[in-house]
C-alpha positions as CSV (number, residue, x, y, z in Angstrom):
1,X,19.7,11.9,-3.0
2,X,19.2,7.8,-3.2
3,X,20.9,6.2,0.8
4,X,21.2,2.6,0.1
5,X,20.0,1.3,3.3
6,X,19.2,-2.5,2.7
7,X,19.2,-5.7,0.6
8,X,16.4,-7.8,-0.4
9,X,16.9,-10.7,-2.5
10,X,20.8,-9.6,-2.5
11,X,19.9,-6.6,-4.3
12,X,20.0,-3.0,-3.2
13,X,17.0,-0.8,-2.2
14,X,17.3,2.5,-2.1
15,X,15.3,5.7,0.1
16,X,15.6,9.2,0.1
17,X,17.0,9.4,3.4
18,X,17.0,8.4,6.8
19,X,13.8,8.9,7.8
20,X,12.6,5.9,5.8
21,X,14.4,3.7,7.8
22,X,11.3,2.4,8.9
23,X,11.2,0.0,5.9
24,X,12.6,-2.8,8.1
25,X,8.6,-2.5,9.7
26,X,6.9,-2.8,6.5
27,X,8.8,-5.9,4.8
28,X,7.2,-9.4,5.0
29,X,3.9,-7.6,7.3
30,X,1.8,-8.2,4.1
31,X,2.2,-11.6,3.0
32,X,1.7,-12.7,7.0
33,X,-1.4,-10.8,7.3
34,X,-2.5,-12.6,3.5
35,X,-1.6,-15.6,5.3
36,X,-3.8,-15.3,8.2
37,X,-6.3,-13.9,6.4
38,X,-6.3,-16.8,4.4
39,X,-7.6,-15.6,1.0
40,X,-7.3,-18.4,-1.3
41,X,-5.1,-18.6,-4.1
42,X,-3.9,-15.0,-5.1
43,X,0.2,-15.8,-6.1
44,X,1.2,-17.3,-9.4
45,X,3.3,-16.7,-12.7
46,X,-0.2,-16.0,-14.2
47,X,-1.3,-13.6,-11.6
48,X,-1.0,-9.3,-11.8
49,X,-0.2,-7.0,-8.5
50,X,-1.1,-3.6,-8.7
51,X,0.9,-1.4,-6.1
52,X,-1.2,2.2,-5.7
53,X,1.1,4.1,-3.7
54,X,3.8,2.7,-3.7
55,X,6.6,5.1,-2.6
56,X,9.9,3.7,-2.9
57,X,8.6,0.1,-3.1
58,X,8.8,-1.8,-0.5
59,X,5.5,-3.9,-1.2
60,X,6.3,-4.5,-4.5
61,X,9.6,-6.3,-3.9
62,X,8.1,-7.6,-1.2
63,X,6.0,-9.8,-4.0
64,X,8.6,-10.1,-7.0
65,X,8.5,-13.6,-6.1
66,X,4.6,-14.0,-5.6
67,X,3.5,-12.4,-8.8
68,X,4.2,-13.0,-12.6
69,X,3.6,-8.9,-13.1
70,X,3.8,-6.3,-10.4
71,X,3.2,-2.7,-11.9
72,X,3.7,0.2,-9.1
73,X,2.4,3.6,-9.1
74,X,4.1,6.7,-7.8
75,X,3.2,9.9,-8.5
76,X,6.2,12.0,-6.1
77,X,9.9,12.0,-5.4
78,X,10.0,8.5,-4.3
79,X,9.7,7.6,-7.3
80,X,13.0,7.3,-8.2
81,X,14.1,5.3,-5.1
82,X,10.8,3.3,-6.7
83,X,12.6,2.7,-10.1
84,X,16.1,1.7,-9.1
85,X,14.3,-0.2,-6.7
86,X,12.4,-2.0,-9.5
87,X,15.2,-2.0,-11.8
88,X,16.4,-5.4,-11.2
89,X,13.5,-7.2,-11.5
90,X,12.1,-8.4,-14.9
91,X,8.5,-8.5,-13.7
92,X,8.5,-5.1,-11.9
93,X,7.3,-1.7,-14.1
94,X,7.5,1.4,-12.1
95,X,4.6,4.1,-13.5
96,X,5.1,8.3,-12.5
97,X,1.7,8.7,-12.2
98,X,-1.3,9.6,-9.6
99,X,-4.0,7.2,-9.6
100,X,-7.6,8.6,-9.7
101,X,-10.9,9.3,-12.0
102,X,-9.9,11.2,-14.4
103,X,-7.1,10.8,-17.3
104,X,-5.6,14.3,-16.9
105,X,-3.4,16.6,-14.7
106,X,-3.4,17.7,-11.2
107,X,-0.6,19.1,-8.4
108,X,0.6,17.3,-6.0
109,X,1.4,19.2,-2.6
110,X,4.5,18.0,-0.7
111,X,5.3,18.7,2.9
112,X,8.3,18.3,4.4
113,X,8.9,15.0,6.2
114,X,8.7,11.5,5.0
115,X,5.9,12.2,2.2
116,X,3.6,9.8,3.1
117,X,1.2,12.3,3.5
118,X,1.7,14.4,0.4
119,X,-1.7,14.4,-1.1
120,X,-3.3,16.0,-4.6
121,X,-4.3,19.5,-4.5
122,X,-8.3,18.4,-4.6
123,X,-8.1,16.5,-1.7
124,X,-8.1,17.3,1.7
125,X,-4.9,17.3,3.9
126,X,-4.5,14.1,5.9
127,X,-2.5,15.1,9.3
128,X,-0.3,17.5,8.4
129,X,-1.3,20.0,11.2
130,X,3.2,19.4,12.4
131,X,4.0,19.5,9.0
132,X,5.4,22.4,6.9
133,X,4.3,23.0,2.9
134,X,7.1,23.2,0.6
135,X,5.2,23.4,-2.3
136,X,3.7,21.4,-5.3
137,X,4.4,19.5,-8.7
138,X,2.5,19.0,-11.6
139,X,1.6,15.1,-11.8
140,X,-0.5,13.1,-14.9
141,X,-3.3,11.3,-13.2
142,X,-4.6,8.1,-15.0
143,X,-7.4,5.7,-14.2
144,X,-6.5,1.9,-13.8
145,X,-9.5,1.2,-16.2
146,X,-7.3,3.1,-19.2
147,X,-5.0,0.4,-18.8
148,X,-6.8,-2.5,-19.2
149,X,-5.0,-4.8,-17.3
150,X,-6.2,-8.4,-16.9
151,X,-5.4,-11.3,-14.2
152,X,-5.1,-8.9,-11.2
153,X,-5.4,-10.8,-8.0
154,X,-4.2,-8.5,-5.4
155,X,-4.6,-4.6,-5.2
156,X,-2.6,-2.3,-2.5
157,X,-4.0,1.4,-2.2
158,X,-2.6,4.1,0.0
159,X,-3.0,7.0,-2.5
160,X,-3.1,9.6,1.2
161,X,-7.1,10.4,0.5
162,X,-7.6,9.6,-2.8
163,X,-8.9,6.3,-2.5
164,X,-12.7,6.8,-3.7
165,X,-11.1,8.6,-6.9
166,X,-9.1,6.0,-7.5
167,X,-12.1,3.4,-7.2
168,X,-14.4,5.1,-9.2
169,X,-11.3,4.9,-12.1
170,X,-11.5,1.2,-11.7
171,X,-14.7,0.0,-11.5
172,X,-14.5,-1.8,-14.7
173,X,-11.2,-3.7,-13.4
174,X,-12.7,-4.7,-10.6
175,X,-15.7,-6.1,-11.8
176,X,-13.8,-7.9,-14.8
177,X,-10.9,-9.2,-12.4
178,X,-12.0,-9.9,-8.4
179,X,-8.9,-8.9,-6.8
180,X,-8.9,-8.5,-3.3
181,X,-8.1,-5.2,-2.0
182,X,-5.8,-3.7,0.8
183,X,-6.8,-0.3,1.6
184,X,-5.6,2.3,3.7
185,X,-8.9,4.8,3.8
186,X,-8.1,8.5,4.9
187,X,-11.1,10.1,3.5
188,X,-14.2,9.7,2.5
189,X,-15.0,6.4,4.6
190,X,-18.4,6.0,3.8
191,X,-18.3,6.1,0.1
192,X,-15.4,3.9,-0.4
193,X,-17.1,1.2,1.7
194,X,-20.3,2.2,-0.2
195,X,-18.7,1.9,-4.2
196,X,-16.9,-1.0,-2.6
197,X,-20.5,-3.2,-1.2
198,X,-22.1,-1.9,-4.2
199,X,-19.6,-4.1,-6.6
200,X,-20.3,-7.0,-3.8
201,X,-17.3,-6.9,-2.0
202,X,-17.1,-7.3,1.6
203,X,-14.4,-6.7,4.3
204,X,-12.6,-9.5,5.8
205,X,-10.4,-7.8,8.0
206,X,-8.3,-5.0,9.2
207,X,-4.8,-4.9,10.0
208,X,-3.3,-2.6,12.1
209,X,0.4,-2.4,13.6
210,X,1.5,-6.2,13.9
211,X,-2.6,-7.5,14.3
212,X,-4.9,-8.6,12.1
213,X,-8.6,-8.6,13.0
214,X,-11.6,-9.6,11.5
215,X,-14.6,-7.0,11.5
216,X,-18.4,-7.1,11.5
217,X,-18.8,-3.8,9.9
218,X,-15.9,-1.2,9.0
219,X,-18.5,1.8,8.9
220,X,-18.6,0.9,12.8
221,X,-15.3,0.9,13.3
222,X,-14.7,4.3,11.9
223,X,-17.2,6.0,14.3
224,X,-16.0,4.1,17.6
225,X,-12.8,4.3,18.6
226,X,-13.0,1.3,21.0
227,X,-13.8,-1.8,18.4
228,X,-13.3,-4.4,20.6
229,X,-17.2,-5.5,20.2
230,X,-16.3,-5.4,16.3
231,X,-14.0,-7.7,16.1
232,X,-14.2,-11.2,15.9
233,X,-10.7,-12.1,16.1
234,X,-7.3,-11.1,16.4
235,X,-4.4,-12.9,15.0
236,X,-1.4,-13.3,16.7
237,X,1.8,-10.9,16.5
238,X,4.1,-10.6,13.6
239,X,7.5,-10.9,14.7
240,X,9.9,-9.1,12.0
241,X,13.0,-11.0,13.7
242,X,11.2,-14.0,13.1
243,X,10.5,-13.5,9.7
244,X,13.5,-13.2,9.3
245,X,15.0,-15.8,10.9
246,X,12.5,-18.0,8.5
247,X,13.9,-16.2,5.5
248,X,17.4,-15.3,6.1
249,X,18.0,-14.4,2.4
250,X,14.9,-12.5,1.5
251,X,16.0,-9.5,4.1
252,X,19.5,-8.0,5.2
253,X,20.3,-4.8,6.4
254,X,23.0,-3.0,4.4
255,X,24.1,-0.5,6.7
256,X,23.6,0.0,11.1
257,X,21.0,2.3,11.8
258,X,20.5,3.5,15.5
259,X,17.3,2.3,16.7
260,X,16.7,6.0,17.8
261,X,16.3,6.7,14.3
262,X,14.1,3.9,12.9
263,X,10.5,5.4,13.4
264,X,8.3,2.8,14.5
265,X,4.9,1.8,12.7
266,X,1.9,4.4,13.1
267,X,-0.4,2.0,15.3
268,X,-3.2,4.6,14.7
269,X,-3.4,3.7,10.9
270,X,-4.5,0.7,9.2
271,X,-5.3,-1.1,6.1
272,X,-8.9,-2.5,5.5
273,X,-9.0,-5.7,3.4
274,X,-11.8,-6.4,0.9
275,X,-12.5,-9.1,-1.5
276,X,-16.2,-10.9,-3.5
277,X,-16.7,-13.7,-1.4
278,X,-19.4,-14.6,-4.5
279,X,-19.0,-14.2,-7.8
């Protein structure tokens, strides 16, 4: 069942229920922390967004505006909020699939709650400890390389462990195209960052809850959990009202939703950004 929650751009978007009311968190965070991070010229009519994970698209309007193309990847249920979502949007192309190494098949095991931590079946579970299985689907899994994009500026990943798969599917990509990468890593730390320096990239910061900081080394930052001696600065807070205030047409809420039941924003995950600082 589709709720119809919000507008953006005075068009409807869709989730599966209440509990991802938490949207309202998510919209506008990106492009501020792009902004701060201040990586050059990424937006055009000529430039590609790739959206690897992208539940029921919230990023990927987000950038209908920023982008000339904009493909998003879904392999569960949210995927339907994701393609009514996109619907509306001639630059927008919604993809059921799982992104990883492998042109093939695989299951993907669902628990209840809001999915963002449904995973594929070779992975590991990502705190689920409160969460109940319910089950698993059969999902294709493709590699970004098959498709052979070209001009992509700007990846998202938050695949919920899957991230060195997904990397090792599109190594060819991101040597051909230098996009800078957002990436929330849940598993395999060391090898992501690893592939990652390997293809010269580097990290240029991490964002998490409303902050952005810069950081020295993110292999540090996993083993420590006081990184205040790896970071070398913090940007101020992103202010959702604000941004809204500054675009009053971008954002509306469609319907009132008790506070009570908008969770807020995880503050113990974060997204790592990369990008080649030489090419």
């Amino acid at each position: 069942m589709l709720s119809l929650i919000y507008k953006i751009y005075g068009q409807p978007y869709f989730v599966r229920d209440r509990r991802h009311a938490g949207i309202a968190n998510i919209f506008g965070r990106s492009r501020h922390v792009l902004d701060k991070l201040n990586l050059g010229d990424i937006y055009g009519p000529d430039k590609v967004y790739l959206d690897c994970g992208a539940s029921t698209g919230i990023e990927s309007v987000s950038y209908v505006k920023h982008f000339g193309e904009i493909h998003s990847f879904e392999p569960g249920d949210d995927y339907f909020c994701l393609r009514e979502n996109l619907k509306n949007y001639d630059n927008c192309t919604a993809h059921r699939l799982a992104l990883s190494d492998d042109n093939a098949t695989a299951s993907l095991v669902v628990y209840r709650g809001t999915g963002r931590t449904n995973h594929l079946d070779f992975i590991p579970p990502i705190d689920n400890d409160s969460r109940k299985r319910i089950g698993s689907s059969k999902v294709v899994t493709r590699t970004l390389d098959s498709f052979d994009f070209s001009n992509v500026s700007y990846m998202k990943i938050d695949v919920e462990g899957c991230e060195y798969n997904l990397l090792l599917g599109a190594k060819e990509l991101l040597k051909n195209n230098n996009p800078v990468l957002k990436i929330e890593i849940s598993n395999m730390h060391n090898e992501v960052v690893d592939l990652l320096y390997g293809l010269d990239y580097s990290v240029i910061g991490f964002a998490m809850d409303t902050y952005v900081y810069s950081l020295s080394d993110p292999l540090v930052f996993f083993k420590s959990p006081d990184y205040s001696n790896n970071v070398f600065w913090k940007s101020g807070d992103f202010s959702l009202l604000e941004f809204k205030e500054n675009h009053p047409r971008e954002f509306e809420r469609y319907s009132e939703i008790p506070p009570a039941e908008i969770p807020p924003y995880n503050p113990n995950w974060g997204d790592f950004y990369f990008m080649k600082l030489n090419d």
